[in-house]
N, C-alpha and C positions, 0 to 999 in steps of 0.2 A: 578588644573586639568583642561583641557579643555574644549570647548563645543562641543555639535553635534546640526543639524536642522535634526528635522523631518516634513515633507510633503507628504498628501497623499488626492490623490481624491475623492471629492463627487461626489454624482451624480447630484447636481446643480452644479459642474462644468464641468460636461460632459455636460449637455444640453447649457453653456454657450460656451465652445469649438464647438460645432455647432450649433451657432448661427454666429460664425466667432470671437470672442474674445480673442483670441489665447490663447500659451498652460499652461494648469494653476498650474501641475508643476514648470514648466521654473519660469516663473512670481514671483511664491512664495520661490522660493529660492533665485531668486534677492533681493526680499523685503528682506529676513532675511539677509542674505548676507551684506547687504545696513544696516541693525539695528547694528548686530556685530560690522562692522567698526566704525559705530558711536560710538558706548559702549565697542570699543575695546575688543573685546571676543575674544579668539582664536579658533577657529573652525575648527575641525580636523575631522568629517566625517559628511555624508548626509545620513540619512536613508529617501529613497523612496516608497512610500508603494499605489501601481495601481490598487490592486483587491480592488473589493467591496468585504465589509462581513459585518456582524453585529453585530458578537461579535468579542472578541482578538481570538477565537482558527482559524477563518476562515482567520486571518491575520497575517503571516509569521514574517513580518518586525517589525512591533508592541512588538510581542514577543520576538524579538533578543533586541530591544531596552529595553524594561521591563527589559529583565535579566539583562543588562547592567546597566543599573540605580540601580537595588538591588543590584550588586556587589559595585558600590559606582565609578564608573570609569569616570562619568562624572559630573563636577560642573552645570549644568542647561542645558535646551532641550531648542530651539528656536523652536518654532513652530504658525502659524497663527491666530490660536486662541485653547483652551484647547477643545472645541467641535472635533479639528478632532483628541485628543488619544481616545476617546473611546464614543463609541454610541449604548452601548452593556445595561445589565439591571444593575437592581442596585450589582449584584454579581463583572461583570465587571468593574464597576467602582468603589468598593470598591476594588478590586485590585488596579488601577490606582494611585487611590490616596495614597494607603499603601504605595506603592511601592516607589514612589515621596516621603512620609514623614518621613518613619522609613532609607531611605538612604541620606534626607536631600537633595534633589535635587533642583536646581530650577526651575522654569518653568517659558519662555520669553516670551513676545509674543510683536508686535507693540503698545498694545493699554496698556497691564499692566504686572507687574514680579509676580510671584508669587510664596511665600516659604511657603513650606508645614508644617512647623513647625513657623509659624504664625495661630493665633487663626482664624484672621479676613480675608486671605488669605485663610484659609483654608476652610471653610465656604463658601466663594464667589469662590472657583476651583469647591469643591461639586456642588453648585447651578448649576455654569455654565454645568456639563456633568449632571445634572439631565434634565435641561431643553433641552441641547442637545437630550436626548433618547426623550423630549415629540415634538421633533420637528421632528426626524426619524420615529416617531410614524403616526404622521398624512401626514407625504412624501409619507409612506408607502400605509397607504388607500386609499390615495389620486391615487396613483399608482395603485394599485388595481381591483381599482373602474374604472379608465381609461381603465385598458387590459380587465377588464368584458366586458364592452361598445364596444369595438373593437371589441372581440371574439362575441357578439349579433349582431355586423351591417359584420359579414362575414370575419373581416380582420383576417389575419395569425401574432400571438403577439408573438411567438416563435424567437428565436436568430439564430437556427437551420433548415432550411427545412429538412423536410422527405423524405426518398428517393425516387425518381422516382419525384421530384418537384423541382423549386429552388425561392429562394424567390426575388418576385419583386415588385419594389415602384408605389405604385398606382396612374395613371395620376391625377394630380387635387383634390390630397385628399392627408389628412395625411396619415401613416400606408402603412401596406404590405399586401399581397397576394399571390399566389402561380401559378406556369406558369411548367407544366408539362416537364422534360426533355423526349427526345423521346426514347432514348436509356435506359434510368431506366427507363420511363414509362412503354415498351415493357415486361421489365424484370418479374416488378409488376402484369402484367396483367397472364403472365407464370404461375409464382407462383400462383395466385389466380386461372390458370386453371388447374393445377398439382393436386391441392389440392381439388377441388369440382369436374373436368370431371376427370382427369388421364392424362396419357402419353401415345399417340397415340402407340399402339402394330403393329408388322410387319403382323398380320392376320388383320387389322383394327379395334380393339376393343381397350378399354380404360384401363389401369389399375391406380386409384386412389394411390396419392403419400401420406405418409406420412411428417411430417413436416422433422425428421430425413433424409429421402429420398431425399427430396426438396432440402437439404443444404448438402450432397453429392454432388446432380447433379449439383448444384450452381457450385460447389467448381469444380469438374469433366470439366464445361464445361469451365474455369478458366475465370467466370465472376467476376468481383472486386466488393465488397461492397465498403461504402461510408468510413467509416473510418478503419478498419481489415484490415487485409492481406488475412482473408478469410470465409465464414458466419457461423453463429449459429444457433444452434434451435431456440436460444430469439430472433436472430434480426428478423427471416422469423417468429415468432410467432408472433410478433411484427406488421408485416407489415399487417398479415391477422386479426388481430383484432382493426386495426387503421382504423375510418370509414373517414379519411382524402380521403381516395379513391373514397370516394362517394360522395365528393363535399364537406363534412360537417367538420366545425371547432371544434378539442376536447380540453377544455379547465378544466385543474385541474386533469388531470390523475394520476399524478405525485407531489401528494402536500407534500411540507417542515414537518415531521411531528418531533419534540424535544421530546426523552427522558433522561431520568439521568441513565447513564451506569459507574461505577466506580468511583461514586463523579464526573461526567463532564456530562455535557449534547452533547448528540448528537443528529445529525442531519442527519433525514432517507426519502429516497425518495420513499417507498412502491406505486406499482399498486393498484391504487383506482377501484374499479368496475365500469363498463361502465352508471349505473341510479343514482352514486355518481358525476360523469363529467357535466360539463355544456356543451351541444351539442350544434350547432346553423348551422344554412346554410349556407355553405362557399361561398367567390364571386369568388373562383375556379372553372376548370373545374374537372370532375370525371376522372379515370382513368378504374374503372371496373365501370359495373352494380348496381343496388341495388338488384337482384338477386343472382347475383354468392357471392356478401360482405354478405346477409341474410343466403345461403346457407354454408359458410365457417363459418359462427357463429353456426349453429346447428352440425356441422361437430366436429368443437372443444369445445361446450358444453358438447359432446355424447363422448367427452376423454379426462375429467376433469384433472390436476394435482393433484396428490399424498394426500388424506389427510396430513394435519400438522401433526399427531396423529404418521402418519407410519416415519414422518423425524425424524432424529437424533439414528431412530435404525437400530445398525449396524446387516446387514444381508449378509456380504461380509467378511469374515475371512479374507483377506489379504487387505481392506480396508487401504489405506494408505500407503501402504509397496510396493505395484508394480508399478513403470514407465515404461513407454514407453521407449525403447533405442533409438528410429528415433526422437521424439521431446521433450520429459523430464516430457511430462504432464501426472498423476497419472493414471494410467488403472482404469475402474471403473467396475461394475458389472450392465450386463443385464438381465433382469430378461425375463423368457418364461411363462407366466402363463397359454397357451395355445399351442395344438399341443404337449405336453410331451415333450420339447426341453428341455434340461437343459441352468441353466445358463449358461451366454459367460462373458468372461474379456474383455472389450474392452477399448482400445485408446478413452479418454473423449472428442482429438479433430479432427473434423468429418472428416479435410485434411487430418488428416498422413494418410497410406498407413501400416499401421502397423497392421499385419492380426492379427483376434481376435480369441479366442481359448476357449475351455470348462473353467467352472470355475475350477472344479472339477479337472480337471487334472492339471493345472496349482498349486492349490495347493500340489495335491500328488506330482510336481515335487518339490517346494519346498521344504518341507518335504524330501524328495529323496537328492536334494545336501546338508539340512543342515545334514541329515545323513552321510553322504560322506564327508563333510566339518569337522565334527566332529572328526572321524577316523582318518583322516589327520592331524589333530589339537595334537588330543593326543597324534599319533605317536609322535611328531614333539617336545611335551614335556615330553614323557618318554624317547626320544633317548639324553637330555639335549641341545636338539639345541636351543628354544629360550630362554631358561633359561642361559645357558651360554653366549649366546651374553646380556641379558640382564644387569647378573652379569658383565659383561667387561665394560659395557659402565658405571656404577654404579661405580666401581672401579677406572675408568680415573676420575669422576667427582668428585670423593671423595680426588685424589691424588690433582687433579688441587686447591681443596678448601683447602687443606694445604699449596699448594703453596702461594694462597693468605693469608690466615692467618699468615706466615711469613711474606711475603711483607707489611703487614697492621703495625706489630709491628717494621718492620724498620723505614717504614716512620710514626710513631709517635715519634721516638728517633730523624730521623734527625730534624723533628719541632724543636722539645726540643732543640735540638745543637742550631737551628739558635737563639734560643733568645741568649744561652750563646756566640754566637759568638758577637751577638749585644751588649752584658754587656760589652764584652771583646775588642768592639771598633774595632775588625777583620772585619764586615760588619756594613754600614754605613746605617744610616734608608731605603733610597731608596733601596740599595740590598737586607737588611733585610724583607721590604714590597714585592719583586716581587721574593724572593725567598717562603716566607711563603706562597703567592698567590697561587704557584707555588705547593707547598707542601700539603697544603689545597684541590687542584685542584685533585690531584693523590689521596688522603685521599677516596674522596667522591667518586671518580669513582671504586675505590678499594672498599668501602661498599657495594656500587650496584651489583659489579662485584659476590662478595661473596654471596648478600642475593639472587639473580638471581639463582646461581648455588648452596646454599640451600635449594629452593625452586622447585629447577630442581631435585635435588636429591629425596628429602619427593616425589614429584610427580611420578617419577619413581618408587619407590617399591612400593606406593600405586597403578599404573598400572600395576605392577607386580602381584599385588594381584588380582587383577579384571581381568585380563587375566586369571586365576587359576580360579576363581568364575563362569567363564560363561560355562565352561566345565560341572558342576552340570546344570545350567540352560538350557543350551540344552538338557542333557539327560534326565532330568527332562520333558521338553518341547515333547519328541519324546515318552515319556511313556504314559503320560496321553492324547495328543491331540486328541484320537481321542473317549476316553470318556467325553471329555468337552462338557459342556449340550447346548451352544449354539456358534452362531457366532462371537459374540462378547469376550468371552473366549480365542478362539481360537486366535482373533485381538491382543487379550492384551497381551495373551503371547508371539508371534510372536515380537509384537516391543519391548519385552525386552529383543531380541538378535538380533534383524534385525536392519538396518539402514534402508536400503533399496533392493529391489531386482527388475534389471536391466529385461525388458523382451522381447523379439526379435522374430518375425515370420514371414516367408514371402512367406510359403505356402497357398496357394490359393484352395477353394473348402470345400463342407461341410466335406467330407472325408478324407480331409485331418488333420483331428483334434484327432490325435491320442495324446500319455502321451509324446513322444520324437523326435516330430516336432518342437519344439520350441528350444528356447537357453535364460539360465535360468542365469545372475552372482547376486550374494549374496556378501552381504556387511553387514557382523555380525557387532555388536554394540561392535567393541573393546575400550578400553580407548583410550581417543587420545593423539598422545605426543604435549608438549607446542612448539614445532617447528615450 
């Protein structure tokens, strides 16, 4: 079996590629390259591996490589030294090394070979990716400890600038900082007056904007965010709660936090509270005030998010089941807890143009076409319409699978001939060899051909059956819904005949929000064909 090299970057090779020492990819596939030919290896692919991570799940390449070594596909990995397969904890490198021993792998490297299935090898590979993690370990603090220092003497330690800034290299010093663009600047400063004075009114008075509001008119006045197509509640919540605008550097907002979800651990990047951040004076300039940034913190203190308590219950019967038909995204529910408004279904994304509508009725229409839907359905199987096309199509599949059942028992008789034709001296090994090839070849496509369209068939009457089935379950569905004791009730029996249901408005006005304004398509949860 062949070999492969694997190659992938540190981050002391990035700090040595700017230093000018060129690119250290390149470099280290020479090197292996250069070892092969000496040790005559055959080398048949390069895995390249560019992202930093710290364990295998944050590196792609790693893990294509891994599977391939446990499949057994390749005799030995060239790679620079064993430190760069894995720098993750002892979990990950107990994979590493399974993976390399129990497939017998070898692993190359310029300075020594090493087989996993050697005692004294195998010990000295362990050592080597033990002390690898305690040397990513103090990289790390090391690292750390440096972006603190940065973030305390004002500089910007971010990859990213924030919008309305862009980042630039500070004369005569290491590190970065931040240089205001004027046209996001301007934007920034909007928002932040929307949000604490208002939007100047045609009589000269102000009316204060909500965050929702702010990223309409964003969107309305077709201003571009920095990376979307178009803005969010979070990114303009985002911006009025970043004290970046006030000159000051926020550092740790956004800290790496691992838990264990499914036997794996993952890796979450939760909003930290603003007295958990490390704050410091930035050698920025501000973009607003420290009054109107003070006043936009008491403004969105005074309209906390959602206790935890109230997420995850569902209070929206049709939760999941209505799209949008202008852009695809889920209609959500808004709640009026003030002014006796009922709730609205609205389009969750704040561009479409996809006018929103009582909840309340949106469901009775619901209800209304699966009623209708129904009716139609019945007919459609007491008149024997789709029963008899179903029975047809059942009937071709079943003749066609006799057809093959014949043809399977011919050509196991013609095999048969051909040896007697070889006893018999009539065909000479070479016709005997590319005729049975030949025979063997039609054999196997003839099995598949068959267990295909027996497996088409058992799938048909059992969607026959489940087409019969959902008739009870709507009727069912349209008796009790409207004694079911809550929202979620209602949710659950809905998705077990709905797929989904398509929803269309384009009347405009409160008044306009009657039961048959809208256009409602339904997408009952039929079985699907294997087609």
């Amino acid at each position: 079996m062949p070999y492969c090299l694997y190659v992938r970057k540190s981050r002391a090779d990035a700090e040595a590629e700017a230093r000018g020492e060129g690119e250290t990819l390149s470099r280290h596939i020479n090197t292996l390259l250069d070892l092969a030919k000496r040790r005559h290896l055959e080398i048949t692919q390069i895995y390249r591996e560019i992202v930093s991570g710290e364990t295998i799940a944050a590196r792609p390449v790693i893990q294509q490589l891994l599977s391939e070594v446990e499949q057994g596909l390749w005799s030995g990995v060239l790679v620079m030294e064993v430190e760069r397969l894995a720098r993750g904890d002892t979990v990950d490198q107990g994979i590493v090394a399974q993976t390399f021993k129990f497939s017998d792998t070898k692993i190359i490297t310029p300075i020594k070979d090493y087989d996993p299935n050697n005692e004294f090898d195998e010990e000295y590979f362990e050592f080597g990716l033990f002390m690898s993690r305690r040397e990513y370990k103090t990289i790390n603090r090391r690292l750390q400890r440096g972006r603190l220092s940065s973030v305390k003497e004002g500089k910007y330690v971010g990859s990213q600038s924030p919008y309305g800034y862009k980042r630039v290299k500070i004369n005569g010093d290491k590190g970065y900082t931040l240089e205001p663009l004027p046209e996001e600047a301007d934007v920034v400063r909007m928002i932040f007056e929307w949000y604490t004075k208002g939007e100047k009114q045609s009589d000269g008075s102000f009316r204060r904007l909500g965050v929702s509001l702010i990223v309409r008119r964003l969107n309305s006045l077709k201003i571009p965010p920095r990376k979307s197509d178009h803005w969010s509640p979070a990114t303009v919540r985002d911006i009025l709660i970043n004290p970046v605008y006030i000159g000051k550097i926020r550092w740790n907002w956004r800290p790496d936090v691992k838990k264990m979800a499914g036997g794996h651990v993952v890796k979450e990047r939760p909003r930290a509270p603003l007295e958990k951040c490390t704050i410091a004076d930035g050698l920025h300039p501000p973009i607003v005030s420290n009054e109107v940034f003070n006043t936009a913190q008491d403004f969105i203190s005074s309209n906390p998010p959602r206790p935890i308590g109230e997420r995850g219950t569902v209070k929206n019967p049709l939760a999941g089941i209505v799209v949008c038909a202008k852009c695809g995204h889920r209609m959500t529910r808004r709640p009026y807890n003030q002014n006796g408004y009922p709730d609205t279904l609205l389009c969750a994304d704040t561009a479409c143009d996809n006018v929103s509508c009582s909840l309340h009725h949106v469901e009775r229409g619901v209800l209304d076409a699966l009623r209708d839907w129904l009716s139609e359905y019945k007919l459609q199987w007491e008149n024997g319409e789709n029963k008899d096309s179903s029975d047809a199509i059942v009937a071709m599949k079943e003749k066609a699978l006799r057809r093959l059942d014949a043809e399977y028992t011919t050509l196991n008789k013609q095999l048969d001939n051909t040896h007697d034709l070889l006893e018999q001296s009539v065909y000479t090994t070479e016709q005997f060899l590319e005729r049975s090839r030949k025979l063997s070849e039609r054999i196997k496509k003839n099995e598949a051909d068959r267990l295909a369209l027996s497996t088409d068939i058992v799938a048909d009457k059992s969607r026959e059956e489940a087409r019969k089935q959902i008739i009870p379950k709507v009727e069912r569905l349209l008796d009790v819904y409207d004694v079911l004791p809550n929202a979620k009730a209602k949710n659950d029996m809905l998705k077990e005949v709905l797929e989904k249901v398509v929803y269309l408005k384009t009347k405009k006005g409160r008044w306009n929000n009657a039961a048959d304004d809208f256009e409602l398509t339904l997408y009952p949860k039929m079985p699907k064909s294997n087609k």
